[in-house]
Biopython code that builds the backbone (N, CA, C, O; Angstrom):
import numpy as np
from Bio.PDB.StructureBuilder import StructureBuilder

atoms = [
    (1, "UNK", "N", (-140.475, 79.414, 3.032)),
    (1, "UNK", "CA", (-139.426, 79.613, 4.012)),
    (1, "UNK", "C", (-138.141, 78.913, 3.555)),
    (1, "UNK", "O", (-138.101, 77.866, 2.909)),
    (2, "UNK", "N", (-137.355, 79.458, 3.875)),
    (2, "UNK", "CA", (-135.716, 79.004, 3.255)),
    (2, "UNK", "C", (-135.141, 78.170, 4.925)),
    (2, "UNK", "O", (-135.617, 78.689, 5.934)),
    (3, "UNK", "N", (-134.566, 77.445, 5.051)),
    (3, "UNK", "CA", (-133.386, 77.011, 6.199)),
    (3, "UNK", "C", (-132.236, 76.899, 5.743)),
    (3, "UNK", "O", (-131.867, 76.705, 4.585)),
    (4, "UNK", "N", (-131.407, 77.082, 7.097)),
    (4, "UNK", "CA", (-129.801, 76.690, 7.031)),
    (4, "UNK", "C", (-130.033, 75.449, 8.324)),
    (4, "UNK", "O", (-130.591, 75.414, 9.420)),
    (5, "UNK", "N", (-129.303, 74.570, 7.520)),
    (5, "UNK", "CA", (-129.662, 73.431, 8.911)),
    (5, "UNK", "C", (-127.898, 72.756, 8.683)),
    (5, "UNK", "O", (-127.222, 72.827, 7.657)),
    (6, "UNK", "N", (-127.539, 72.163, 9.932)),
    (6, "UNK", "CA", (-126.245, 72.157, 10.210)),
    (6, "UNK", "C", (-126.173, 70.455, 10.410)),
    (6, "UNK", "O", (-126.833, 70.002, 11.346)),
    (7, "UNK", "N", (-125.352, 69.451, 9.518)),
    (7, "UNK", "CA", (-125.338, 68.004, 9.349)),
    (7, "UNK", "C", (-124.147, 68.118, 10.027)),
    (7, "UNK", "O", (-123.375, 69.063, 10.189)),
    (8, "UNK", "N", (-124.145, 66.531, 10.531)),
    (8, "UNK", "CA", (-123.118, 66.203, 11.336)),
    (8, "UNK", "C", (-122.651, 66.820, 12.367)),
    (8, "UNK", "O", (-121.501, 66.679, 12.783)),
    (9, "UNK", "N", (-123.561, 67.596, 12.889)),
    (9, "UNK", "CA", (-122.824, 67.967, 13.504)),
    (9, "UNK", "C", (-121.590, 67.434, 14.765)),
    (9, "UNK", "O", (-121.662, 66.250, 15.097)),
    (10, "UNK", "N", (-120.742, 68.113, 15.282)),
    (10, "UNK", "CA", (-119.153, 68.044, 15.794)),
    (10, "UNK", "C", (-119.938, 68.076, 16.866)),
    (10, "UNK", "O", (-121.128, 68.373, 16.972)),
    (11, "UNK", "N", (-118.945, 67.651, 17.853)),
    (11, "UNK", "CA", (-118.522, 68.310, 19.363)),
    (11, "UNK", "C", (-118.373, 69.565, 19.581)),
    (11, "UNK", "O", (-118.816, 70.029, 20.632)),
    (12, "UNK", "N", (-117.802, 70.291, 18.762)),
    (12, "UNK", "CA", (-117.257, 71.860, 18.826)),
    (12, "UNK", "C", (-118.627, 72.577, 18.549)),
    (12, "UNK", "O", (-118.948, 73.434, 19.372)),
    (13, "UNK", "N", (-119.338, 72.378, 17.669)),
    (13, "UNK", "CA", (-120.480, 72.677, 17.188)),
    (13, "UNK", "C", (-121.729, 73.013, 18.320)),
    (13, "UNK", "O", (-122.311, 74.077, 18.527)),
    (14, "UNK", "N", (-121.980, 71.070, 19.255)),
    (14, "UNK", "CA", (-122.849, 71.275, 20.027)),
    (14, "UNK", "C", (-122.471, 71.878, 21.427)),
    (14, "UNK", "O", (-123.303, 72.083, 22.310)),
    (15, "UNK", "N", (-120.964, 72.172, 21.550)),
    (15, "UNK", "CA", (-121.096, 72.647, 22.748)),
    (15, "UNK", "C", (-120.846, 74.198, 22.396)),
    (15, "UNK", "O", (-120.696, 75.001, 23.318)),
    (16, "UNK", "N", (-120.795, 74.683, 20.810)),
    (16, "UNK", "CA", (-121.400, 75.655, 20.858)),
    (16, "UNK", "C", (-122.576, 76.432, 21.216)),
    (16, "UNK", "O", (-122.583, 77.658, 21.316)),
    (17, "UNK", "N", (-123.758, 75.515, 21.439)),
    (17, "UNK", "CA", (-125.158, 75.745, 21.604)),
    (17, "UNK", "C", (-125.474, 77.067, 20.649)),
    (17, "UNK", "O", (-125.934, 78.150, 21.011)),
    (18, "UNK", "N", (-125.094, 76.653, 19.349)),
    (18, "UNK", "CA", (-125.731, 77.515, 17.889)),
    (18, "UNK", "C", (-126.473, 76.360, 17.661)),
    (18, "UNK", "O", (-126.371, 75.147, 17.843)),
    (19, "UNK", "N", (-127.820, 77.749, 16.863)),
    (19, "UNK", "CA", (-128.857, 76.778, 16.693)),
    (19, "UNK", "C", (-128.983, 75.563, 15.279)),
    (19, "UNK", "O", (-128.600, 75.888, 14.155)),
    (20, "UNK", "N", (-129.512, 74.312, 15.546)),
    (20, "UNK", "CA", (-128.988, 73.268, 14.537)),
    (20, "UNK", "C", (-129.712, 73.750, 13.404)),
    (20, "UNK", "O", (-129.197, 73.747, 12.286)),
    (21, "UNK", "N", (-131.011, 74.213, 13.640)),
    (21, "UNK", "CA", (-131.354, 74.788, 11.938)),
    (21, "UNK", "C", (-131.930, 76.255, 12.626)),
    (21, "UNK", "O", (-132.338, 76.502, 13.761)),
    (22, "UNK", "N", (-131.792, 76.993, 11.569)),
    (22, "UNK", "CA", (-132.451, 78.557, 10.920)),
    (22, "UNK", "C", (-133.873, 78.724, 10.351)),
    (22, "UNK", "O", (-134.138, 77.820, 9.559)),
    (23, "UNK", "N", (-134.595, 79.377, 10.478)),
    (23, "UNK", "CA", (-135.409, 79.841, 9.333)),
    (23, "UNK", "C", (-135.788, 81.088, 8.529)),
    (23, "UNK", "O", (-136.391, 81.796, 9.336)),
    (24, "UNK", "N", (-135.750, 81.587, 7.587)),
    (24, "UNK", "CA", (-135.347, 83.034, 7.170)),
    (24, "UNK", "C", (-136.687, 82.595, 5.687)),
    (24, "UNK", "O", (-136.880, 81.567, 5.038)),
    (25, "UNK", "N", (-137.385, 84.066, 5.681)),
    (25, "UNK", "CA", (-138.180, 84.559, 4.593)),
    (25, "UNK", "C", (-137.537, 84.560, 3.042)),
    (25, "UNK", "O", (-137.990, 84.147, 1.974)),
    (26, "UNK", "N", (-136.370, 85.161, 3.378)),
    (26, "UNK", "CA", (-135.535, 85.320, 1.998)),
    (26, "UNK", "C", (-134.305, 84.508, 1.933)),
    (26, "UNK", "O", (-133.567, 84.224, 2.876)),
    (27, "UNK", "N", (-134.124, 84.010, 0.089)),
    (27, "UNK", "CA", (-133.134, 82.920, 0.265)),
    (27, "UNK", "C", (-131.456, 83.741, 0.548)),
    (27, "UNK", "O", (-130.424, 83.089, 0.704)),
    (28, "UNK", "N", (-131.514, 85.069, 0.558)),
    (28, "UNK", "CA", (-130.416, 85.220, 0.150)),
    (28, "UNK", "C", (-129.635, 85.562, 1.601)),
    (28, "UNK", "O", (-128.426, 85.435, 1.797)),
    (29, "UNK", "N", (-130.823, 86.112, 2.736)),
    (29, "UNK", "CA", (-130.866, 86.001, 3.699)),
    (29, "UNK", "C", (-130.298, 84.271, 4.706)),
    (29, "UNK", "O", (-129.398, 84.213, 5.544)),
    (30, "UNK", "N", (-131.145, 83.155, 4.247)),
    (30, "UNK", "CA", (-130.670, 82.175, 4.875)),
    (30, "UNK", "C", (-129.297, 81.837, 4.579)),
    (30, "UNK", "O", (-128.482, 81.253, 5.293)),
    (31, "UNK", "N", (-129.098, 82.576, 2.706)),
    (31, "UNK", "CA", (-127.562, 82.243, 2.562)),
    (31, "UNK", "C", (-126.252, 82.710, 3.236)),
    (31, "UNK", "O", (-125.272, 81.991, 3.429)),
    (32, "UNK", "N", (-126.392, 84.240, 3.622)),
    (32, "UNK", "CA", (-125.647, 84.785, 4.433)),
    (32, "UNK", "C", (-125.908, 84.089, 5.758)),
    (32, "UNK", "O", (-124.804, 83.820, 6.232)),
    (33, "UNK", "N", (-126.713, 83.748, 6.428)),
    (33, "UNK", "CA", (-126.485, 83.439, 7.704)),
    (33, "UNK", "C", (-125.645, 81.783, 7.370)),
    (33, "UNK", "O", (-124.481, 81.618, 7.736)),
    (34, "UNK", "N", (-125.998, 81.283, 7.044)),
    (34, "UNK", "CA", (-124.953, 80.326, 6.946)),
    (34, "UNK", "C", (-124.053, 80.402, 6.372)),
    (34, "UNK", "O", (-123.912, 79.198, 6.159)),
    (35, "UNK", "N", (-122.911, 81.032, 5.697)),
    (35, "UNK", "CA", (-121.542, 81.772, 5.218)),
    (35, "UNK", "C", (-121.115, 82.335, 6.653)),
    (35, "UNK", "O", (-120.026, 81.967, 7.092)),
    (36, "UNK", "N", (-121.709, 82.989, 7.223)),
    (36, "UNK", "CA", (-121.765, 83.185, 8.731)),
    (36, "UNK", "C", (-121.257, 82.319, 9.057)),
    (36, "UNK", "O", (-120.048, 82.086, 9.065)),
    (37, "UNK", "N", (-122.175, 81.656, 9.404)),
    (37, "UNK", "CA", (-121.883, 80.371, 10.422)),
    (37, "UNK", "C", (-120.582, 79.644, 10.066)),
    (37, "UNK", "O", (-119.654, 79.642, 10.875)),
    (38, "UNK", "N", (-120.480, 79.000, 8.829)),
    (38, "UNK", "CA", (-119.190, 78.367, 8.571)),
    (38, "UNK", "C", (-117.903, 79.328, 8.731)),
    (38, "UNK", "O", (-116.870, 78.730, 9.032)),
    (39, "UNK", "N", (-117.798, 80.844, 8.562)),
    (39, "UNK", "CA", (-117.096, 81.770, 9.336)),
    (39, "UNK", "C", (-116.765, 81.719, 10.595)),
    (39, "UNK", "O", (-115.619, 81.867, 11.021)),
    (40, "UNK", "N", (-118.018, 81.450, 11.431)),
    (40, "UNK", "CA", (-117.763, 81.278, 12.415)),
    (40, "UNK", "C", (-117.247, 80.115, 13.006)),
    (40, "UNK", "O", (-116.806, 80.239, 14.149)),
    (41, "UNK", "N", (-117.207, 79.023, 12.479)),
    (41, "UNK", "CA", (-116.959, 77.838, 12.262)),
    (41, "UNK", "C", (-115.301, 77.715, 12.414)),
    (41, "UNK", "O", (-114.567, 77.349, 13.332)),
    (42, "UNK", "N", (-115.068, 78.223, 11.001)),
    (42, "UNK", "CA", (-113.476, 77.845, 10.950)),
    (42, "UNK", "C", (-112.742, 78.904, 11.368)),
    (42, "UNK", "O", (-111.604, 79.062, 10.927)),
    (43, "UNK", "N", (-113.182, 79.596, 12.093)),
    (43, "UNK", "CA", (-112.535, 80.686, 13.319)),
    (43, "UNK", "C", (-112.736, 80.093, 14.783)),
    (43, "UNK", "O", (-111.770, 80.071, 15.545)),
    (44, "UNK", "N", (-113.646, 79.740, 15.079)),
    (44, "UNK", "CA", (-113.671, 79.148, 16.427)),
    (44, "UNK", "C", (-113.692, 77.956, 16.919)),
    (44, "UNK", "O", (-113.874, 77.712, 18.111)),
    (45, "UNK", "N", (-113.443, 76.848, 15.740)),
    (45, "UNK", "CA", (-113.733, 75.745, 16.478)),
    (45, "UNK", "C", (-112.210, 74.867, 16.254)),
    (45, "UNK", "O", (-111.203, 75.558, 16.097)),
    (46, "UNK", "N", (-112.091, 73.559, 16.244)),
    (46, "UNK", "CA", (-111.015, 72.586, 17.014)),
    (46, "UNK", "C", (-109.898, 72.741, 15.748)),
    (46, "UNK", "O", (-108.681, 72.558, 15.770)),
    (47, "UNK", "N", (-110.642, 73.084, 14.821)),
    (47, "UNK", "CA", (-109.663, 73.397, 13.782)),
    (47, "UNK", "C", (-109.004, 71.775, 12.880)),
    (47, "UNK", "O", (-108.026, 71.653, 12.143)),
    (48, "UNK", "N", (-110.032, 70.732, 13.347)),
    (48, "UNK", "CA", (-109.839, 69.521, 12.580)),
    (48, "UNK", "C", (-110.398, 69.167, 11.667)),
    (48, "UNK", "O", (-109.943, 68.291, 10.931)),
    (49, "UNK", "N", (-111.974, 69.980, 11.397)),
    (49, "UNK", "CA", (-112.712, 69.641, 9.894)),
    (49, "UNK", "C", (-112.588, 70.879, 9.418)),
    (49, "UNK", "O", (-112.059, 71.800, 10.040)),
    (50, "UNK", "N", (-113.044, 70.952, 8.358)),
    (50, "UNK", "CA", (-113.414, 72.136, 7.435)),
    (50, "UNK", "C", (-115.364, 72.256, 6.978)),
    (50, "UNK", "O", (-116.063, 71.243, 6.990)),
    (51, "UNK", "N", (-115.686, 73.047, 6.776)),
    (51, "UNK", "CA", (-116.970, 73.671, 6.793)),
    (51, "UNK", "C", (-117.419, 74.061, 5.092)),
    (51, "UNK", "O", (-116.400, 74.422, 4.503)),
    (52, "UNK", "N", (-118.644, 74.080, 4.181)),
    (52, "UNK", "CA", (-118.662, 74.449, 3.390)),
    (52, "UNK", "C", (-120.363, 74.534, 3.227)),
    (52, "UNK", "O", (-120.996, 73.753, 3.937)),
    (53, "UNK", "N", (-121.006, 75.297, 2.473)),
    (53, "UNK", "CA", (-122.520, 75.636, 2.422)),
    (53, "UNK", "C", (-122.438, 75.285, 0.828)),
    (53, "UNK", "O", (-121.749, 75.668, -0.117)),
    (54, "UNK", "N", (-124.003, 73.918, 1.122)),
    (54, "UNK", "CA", (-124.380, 73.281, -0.021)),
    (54, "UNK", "C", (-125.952, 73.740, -0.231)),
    (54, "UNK", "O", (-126.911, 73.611, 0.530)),
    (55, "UNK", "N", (-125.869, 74.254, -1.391)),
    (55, "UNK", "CA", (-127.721, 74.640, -1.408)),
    (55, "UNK", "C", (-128.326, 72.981, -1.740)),
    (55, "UNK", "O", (-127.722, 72.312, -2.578)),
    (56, "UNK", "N", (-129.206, 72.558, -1.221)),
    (56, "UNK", "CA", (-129.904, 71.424, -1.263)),
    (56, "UNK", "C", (-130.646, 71.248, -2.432)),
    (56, "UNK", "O", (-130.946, 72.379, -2.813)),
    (57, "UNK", "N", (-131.089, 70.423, -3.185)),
    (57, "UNK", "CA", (-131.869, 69.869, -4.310)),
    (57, "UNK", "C", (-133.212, 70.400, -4.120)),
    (57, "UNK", "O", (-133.893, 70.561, -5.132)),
    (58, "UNK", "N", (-133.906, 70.823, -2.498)),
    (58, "UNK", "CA", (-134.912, 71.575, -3.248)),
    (58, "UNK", "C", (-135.302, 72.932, -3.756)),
    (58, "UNK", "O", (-136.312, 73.258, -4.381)),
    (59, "UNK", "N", (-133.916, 73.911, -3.205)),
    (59, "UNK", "CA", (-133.829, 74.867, -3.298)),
    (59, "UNK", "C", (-134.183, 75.863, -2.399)),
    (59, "UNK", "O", (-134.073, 77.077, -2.573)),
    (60, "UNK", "N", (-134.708, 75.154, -1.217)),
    (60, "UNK", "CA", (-134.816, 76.118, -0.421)),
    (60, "UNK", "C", (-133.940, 75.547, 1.285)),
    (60, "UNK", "O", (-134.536, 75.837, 2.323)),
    (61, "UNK", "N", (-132.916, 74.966, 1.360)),
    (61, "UNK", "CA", (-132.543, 74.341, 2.059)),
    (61, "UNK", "C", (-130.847, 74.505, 2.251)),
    (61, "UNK", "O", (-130.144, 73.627, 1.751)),
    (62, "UNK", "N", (-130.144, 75.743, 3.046)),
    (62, "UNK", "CA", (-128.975, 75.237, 2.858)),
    (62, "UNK", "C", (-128.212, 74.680, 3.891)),
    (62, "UNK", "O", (-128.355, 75.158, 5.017)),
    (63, "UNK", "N", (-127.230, 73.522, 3.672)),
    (63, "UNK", "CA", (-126.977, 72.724, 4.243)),
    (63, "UNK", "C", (-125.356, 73.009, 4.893)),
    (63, "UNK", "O", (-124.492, 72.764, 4.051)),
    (64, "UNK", "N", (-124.816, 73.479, 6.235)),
    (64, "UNK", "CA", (-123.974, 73.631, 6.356)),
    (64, "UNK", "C", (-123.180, 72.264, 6.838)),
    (64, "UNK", "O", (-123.695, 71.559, 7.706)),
    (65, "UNK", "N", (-121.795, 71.882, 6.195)),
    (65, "UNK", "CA", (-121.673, 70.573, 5.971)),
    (65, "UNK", "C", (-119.909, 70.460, 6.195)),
    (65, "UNK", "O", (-119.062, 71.048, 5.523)),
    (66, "UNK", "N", (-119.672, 69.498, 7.372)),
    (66, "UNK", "CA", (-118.505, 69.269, 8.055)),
    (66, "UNK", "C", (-117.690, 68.124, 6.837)),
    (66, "UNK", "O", (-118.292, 67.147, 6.394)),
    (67, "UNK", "N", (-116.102, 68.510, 6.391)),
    (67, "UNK", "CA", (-115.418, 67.531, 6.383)),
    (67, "UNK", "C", (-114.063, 67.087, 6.563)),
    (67, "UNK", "O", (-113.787, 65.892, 6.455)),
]
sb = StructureBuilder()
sb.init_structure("model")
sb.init_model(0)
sb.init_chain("A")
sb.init_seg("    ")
for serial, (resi, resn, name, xyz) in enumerate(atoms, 1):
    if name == "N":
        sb.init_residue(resn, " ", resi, " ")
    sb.init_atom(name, np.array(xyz, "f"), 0.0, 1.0, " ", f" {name:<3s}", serial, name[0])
structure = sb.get_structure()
């Protein structure tokens, strides 16, 4: 199983009530949903951090990541 799991998260984030992690069969699948998300991110939220998707060291883990 692949995840997109969401660090640090913001204020903007949790009162989004999007979910803090994903789980998806295929990696390329979890990758789009989190490109998503940070889309959705720096379109809808306070507009004070910036957003970027880090694939994690074990390879099946991507990490959507506030700075």
């Amino acid at each position: 199983m692949y995840k997109v799991v969401v660090e640090n998260e913001c204020a903007c984030f949790i009162k989004s009530k999007k979910p803090y992690e994903q789980e998806f069969e295929k990696s390329f699948l979890a990758y789009m949903a989190a490109e998503e998300m940070v889309e959705y991110m720096q379109k809808n939220f306070c507009k004070r951090h910036d957003f970027r998707v880090d694939k994690s060291t074990d390879g099946y883990t991507y990490k959507v990541k506030m700075f």
